[in-house]
N, CA, C and O of each residue as an XYZ file, in Angstrom:
536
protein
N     140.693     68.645     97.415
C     140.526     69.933     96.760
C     140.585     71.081     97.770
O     141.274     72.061     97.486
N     139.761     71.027     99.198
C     139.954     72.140     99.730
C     141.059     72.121    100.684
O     141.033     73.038    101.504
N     142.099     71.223    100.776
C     143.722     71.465    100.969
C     144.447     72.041     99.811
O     145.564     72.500    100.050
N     144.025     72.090     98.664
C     145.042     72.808     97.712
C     144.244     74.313     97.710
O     144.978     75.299     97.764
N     142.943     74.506     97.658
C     142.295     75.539     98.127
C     142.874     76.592     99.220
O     143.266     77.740     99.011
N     142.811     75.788    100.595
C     144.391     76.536    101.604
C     145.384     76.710    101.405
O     145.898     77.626    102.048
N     146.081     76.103    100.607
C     147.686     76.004     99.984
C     147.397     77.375     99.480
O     148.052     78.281     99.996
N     146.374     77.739     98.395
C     146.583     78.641     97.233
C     146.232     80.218     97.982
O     146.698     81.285     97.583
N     145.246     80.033     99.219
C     145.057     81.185     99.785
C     146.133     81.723    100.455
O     146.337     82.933    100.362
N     147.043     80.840    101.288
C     148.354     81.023    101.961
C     149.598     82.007    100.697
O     150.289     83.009    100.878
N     149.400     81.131     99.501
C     150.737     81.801     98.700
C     149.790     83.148     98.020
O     150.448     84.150     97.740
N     148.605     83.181     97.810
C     147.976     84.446     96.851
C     148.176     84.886     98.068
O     148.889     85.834     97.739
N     148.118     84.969     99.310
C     147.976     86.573    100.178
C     149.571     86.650    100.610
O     149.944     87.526    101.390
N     150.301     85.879    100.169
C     151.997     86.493    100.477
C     152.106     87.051     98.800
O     152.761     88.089     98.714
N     151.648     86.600     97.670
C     152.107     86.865     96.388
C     151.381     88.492     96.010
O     151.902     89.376     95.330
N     149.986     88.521     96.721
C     149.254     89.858     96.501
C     150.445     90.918     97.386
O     151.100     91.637     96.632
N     150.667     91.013     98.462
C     151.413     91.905     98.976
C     152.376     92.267     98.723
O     152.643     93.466     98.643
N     153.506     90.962     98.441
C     154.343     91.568     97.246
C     154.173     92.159     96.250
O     154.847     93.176     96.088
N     153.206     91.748     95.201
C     153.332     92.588     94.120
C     152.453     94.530     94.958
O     152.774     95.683     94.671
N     151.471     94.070     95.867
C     151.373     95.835     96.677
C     152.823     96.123     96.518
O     153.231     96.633     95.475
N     153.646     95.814     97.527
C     154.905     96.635     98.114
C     155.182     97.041     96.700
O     154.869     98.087     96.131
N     155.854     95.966     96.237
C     156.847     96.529     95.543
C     156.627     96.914     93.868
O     157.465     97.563     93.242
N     155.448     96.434     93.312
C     155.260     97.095     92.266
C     154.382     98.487     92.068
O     154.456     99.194     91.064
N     153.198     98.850     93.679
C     152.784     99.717     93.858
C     153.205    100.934     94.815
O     152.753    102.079     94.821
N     154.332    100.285     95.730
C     154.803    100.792     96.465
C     153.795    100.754     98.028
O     154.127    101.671     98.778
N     153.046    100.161     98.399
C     151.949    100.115     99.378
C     152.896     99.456    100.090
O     153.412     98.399     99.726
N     153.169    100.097    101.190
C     154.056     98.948    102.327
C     153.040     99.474    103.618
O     152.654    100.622    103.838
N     152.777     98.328    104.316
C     151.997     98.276    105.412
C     152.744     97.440    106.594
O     153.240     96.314    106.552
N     152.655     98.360    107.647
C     153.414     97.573    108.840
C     153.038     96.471    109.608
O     153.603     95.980    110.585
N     152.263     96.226    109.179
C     151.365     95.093    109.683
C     150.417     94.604    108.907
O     149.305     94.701    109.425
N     150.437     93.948    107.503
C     149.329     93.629    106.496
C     148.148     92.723    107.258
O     148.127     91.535    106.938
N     147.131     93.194    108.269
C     146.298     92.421    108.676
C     145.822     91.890    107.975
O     146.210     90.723    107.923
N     144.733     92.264    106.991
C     144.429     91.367    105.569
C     145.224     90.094    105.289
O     144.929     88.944    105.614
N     146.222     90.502    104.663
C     147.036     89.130    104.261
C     147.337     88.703    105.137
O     147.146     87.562    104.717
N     147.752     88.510    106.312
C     147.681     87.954    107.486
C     146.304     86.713    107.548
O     146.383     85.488    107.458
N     145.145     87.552    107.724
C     143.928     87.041    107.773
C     143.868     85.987    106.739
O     143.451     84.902    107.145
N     144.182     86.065    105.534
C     143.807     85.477    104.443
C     144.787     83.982    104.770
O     144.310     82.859    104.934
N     146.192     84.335    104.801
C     147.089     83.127    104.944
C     146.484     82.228    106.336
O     146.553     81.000    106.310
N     145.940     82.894    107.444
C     145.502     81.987    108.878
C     144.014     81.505    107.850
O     143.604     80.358    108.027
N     143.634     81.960    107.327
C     142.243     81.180    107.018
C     142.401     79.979    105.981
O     141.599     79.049    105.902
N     143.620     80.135    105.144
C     144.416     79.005    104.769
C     144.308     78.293    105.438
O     143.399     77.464    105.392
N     145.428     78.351    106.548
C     146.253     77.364    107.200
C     145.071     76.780    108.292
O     145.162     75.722    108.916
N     144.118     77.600    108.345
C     142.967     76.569    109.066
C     142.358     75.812    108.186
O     142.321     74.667    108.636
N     141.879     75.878    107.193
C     141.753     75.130    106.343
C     142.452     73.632    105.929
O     142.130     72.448    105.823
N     143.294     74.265    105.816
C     144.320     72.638    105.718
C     144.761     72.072    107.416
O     145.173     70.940    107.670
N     144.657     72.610    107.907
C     144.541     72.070    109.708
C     142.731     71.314    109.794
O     142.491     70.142    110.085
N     142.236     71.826    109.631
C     141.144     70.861    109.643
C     140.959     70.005    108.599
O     139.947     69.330    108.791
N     141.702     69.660    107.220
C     141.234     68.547    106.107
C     142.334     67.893    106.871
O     142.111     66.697    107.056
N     143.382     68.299    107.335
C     144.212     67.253    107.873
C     143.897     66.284    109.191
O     144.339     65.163    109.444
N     143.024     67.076    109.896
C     142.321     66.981    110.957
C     141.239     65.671    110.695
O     140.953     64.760    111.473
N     140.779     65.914    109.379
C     139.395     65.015    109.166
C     140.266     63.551    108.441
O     140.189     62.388    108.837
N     140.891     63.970    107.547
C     141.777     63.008    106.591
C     142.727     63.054    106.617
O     143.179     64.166    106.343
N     143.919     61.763    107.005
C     144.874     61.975    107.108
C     145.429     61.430    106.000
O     145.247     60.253    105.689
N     146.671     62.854    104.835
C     147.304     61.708    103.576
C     148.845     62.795    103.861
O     149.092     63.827    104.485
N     149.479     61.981    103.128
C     150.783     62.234    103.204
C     150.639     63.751    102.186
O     150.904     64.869    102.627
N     150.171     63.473    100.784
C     150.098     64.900    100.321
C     149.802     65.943    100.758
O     150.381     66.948    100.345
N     148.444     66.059    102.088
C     147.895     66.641    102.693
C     148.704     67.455    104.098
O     148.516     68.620    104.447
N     149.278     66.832    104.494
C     150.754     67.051    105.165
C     151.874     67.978    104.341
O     152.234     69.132    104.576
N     152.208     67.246    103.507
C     152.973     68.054    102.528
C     152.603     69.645    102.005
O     153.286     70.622    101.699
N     151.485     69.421    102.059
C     150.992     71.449    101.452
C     150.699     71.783    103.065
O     150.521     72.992    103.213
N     150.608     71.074    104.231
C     150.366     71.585    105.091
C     151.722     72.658    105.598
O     151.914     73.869    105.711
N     152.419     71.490    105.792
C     154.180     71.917    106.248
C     154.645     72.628    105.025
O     155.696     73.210    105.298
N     154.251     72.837    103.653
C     154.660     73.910    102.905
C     153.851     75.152    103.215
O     154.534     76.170    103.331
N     152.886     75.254    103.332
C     152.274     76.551    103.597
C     152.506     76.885    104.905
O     152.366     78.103    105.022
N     152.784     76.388    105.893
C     153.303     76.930    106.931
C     154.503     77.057    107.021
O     154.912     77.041    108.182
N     155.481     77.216    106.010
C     157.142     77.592    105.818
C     156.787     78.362    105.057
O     157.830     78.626    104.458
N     155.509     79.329    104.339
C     155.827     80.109    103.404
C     155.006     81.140    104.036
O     155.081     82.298    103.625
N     154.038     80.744    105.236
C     153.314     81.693    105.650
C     154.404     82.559    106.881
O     154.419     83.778    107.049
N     155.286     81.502    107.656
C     156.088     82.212    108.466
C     157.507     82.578    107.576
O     158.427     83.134    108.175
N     157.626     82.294    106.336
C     158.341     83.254    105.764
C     158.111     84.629    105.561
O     158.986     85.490    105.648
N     156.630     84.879    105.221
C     155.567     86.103    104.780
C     156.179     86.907    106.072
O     156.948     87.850    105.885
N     155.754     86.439    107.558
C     155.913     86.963    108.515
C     157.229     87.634    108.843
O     157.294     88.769    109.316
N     158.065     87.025    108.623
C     159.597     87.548    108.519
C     159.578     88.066    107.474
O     159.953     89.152    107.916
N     159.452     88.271    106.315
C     159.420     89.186    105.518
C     159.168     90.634    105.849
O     159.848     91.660    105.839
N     157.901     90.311    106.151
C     156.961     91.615    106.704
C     157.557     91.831    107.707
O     157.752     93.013    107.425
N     158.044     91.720    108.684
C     158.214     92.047    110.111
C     159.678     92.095    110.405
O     159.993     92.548    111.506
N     160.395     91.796    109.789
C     161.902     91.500    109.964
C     162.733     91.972    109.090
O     163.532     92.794    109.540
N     162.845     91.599    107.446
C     163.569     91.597    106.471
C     163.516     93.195    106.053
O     164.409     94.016    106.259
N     162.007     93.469    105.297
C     162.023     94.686    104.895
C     161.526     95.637    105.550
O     160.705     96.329    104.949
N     161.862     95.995    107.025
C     161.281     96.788    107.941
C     162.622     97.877    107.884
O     163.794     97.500    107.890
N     162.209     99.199    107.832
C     163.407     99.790    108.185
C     163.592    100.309    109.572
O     162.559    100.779    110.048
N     164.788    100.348    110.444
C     165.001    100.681    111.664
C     166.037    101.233    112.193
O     167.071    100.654    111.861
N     166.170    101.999    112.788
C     167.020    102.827    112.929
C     168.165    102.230    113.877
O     168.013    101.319    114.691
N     169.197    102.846    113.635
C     171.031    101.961    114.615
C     169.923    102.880    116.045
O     169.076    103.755    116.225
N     170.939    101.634    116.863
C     171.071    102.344    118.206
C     171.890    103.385    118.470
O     173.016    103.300    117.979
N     171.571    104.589    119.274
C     172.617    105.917    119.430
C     174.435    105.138    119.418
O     175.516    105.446    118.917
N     173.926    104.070    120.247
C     175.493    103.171    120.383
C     176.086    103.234    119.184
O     177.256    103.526    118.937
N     175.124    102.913    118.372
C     175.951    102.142    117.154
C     176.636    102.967    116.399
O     177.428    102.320    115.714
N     176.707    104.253    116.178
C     177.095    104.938    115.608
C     178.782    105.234    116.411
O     178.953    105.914    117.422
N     179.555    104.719    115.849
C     181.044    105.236    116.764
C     181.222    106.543    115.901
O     180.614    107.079    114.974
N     182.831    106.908    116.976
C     183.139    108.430    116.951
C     184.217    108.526    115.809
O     184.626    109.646    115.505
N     184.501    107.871    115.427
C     185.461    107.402    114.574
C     184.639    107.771    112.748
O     185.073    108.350    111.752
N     183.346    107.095    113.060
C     181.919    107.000    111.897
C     181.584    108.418    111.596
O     181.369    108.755    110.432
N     181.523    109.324    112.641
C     180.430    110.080    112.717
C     181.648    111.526    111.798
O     182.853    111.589    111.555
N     180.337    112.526    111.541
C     181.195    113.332    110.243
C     182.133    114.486    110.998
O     182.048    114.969    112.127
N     183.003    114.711    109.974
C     184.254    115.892    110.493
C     183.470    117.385    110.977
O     182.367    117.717    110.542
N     184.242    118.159    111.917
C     183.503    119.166    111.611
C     183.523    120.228    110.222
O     182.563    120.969    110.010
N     184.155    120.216    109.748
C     184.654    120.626    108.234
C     183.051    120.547    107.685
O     182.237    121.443    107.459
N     182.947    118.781    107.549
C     181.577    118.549    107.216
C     180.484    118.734    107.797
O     179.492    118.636    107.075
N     180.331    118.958    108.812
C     178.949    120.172    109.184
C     179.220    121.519    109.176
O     178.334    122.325    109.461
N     180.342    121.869    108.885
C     180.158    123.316    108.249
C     179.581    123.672    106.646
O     178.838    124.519    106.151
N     180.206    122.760    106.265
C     180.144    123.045    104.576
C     179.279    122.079    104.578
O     179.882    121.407    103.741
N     178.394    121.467    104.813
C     177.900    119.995    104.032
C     177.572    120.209    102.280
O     177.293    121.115    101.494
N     177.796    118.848    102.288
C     177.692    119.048    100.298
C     177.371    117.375    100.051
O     177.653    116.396    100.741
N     176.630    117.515     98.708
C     175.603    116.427     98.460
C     176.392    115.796     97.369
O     177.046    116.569     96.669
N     176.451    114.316     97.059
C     177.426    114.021     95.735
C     176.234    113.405     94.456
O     175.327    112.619     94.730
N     176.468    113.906     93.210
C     175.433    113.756     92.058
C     175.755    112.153     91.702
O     176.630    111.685     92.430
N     175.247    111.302     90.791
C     174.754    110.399     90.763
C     176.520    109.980     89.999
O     177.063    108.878     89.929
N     176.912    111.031     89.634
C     178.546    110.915     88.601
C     179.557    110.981     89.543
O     180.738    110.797     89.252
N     178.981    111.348     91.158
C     180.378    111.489     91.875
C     180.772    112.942     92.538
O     181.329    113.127     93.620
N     180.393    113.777     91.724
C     180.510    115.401     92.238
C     179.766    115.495     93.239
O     178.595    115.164     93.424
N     180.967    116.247     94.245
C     180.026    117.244     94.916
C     180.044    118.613     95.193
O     180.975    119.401     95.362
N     178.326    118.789     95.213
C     177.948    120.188     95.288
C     177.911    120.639     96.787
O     177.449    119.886     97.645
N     178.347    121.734     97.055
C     178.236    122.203     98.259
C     176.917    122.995     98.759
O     176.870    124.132     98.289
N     176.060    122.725     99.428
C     175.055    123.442     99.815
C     174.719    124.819    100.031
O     173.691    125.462     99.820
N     176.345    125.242    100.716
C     176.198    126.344    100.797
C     175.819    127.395     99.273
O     175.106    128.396     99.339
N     176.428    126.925     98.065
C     176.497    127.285     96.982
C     175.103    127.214     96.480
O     174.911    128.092     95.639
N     174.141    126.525     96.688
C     172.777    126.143     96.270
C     172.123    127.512     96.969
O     171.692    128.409     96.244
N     172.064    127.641     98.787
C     171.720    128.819     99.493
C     171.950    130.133     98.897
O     171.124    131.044     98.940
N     172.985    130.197     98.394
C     173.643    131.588     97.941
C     173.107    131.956     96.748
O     173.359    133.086     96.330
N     172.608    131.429     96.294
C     171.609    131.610     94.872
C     170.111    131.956     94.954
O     169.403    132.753     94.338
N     169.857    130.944     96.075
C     168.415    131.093     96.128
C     168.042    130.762     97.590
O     167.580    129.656     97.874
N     168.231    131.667     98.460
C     168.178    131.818    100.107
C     166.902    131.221    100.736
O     166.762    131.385    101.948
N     165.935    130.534    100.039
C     164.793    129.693    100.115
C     164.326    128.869     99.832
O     163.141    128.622     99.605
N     165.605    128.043     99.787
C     165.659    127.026     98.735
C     164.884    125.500    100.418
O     165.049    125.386    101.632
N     164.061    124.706     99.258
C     164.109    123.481    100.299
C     164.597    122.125     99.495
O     164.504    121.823     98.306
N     165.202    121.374    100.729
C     165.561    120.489     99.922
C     164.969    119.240    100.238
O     165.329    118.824    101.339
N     164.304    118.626     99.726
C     163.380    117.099     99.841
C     164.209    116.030     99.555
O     164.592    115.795     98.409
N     164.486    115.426    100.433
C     165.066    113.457    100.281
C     163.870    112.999    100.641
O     162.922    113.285    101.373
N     164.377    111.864     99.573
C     162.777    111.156     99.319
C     163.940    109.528     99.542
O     165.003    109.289     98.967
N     163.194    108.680    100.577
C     163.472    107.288    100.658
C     162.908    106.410     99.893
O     161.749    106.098    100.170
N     163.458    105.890     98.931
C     162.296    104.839     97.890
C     163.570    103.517     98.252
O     164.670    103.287     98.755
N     162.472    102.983     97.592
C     162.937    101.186     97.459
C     163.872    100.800     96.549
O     164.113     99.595     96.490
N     164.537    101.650     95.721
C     164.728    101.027     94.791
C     166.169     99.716     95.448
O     166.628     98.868     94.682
């Protein structure tokens, strides 16, 4: 019982953070908590394995430790955002000057509006980009 007990703490603290991120939007760069919660798992089933040795017991062991260092790459790797290296950007990539004169934004249909045209209306205008997940 208290190897499936570790099993269940390992997947509820990768399953709680997911549903944080992405149904509340809570992204944390380092979820110490769930962190904490999955190692107190995996000690858990390191010591019933420790005391008793069964093949099932093994089995949720080596599964929760492929789902806890999945968590980790998740968190730390997959959905981290990071910026190119100055390198990475070639000269070939980078925008015309045309387009830093005029810059202009394209609507969700394809058009684009020119900024300057937005300024000329309303000389105080700010404009907010917002990064979401979707």
């Amino acid at each position: 019982m208290k190897s499936f007990i570790g099993f269940l703490l390992v997947f509820v603290s990768f399953i709680a953070y997911v549903i944080l991120a992405l149904q509340l939007g809570i992204h944390q760069r380092y979820p110490i908590v769930h962190y904490l919660i999955g190692a107190g798992g995996l000690f858990l089933l390191f010591k019933e394995i420790r005391t008793r040795f069964t093949w099932p017991r093994l089995a949720l062991n080596v599964l929760s430790w492929m789902l806890f260092l999945l968590f980790g790459w998740w968190t730390q790797i997959y959905s981290t955002y990071r910026t190119p290296a100055p390198q990475a950007v070639q000269k070939e990539n980078a925008l015309p000057p045309a387009a830093i004169a005029q810059p202009s934004l394209k609507s969700t249909e394809g058009q684009a509006t020119a900024l300057g045209s937005l300024f000329h209306h309303a000389p105080y205008s700010l404009l907010v980009f917002y990064r979401g997940h979707w």
